[in-house]
N, C-alpha and C positions, 0 to 999 in steps of 0.2 A: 279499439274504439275509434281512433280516428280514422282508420283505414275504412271502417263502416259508415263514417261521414262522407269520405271522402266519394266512397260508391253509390250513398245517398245525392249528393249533390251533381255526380257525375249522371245519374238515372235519369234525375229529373231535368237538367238539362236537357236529355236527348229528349224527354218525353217531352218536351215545349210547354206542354198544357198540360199536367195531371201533378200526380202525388205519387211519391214513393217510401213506401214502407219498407224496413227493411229489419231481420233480428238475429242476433248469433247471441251463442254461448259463447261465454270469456270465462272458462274455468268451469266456476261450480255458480255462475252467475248469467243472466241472461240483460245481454243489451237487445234495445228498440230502439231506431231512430225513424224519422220522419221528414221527409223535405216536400213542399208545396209549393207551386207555383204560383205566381203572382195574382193569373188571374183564373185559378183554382180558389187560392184565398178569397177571392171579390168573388167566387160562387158557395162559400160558406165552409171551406175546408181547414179546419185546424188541428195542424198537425200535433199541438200540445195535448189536445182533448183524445187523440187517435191513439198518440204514446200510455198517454193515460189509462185507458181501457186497456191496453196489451199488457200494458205492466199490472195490472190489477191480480190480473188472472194467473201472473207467474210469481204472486208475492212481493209484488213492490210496489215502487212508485215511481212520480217524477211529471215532468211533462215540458212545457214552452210555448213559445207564442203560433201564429199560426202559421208562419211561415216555416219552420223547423222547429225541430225538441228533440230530445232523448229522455230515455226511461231507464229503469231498471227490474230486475227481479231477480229472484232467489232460485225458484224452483225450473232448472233447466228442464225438464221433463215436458212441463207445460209450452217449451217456447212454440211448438206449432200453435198449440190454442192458444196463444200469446197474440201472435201474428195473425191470427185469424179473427181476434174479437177486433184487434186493431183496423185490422180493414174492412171488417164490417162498420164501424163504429166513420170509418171516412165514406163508406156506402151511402151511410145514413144523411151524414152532415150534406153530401152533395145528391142526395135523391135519385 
């Protein structure tokens, strides 16, 4: 989990301006994280709301503020459509 932060925040970094989603399987569990840039966030990007919808989809929850979150889920199977509703769901928030 923290290694997956840790490549979260390293993404977004390089990316200067965006969002990075990111999701593995830990076990028989599926993590999601989220990191947003500052001014991704001041164009409507919340990463809590992004975790939230990924996790939905794989049997959990979770979520955070807009500038990062993490989630959770059960159903490893789901993790691509996990990550997929996730970044739709940041599609959205930023048009």
């Amino acid at each position: 989990a923290d290694s997956l932060k840790a490549l979260a925040d390293d993404l977004c970094d390089r990316l200067g301006d965006g969002v990075a989603l990111l999701g593995a399987a830990l076990g028989d569990k599926v993590l999601v994280v989220a990191k947003a840039s500052d001014s991704a966030v001041a164009r409507g990007a919340h990463s809590g709301n992004a975790v939230k919808a990924a996790a939905q989809v794989a049997g959990g929850g979770g979520g955070g503020r807009p500038a990062f979150a993490q989630a959770g889920g059960r159903d490893v199977a789901k993790l691509a459509e996990a990550v997929a509703a996730g970044l739709a769901a940041i599609e959205a928030q930023l048009g």
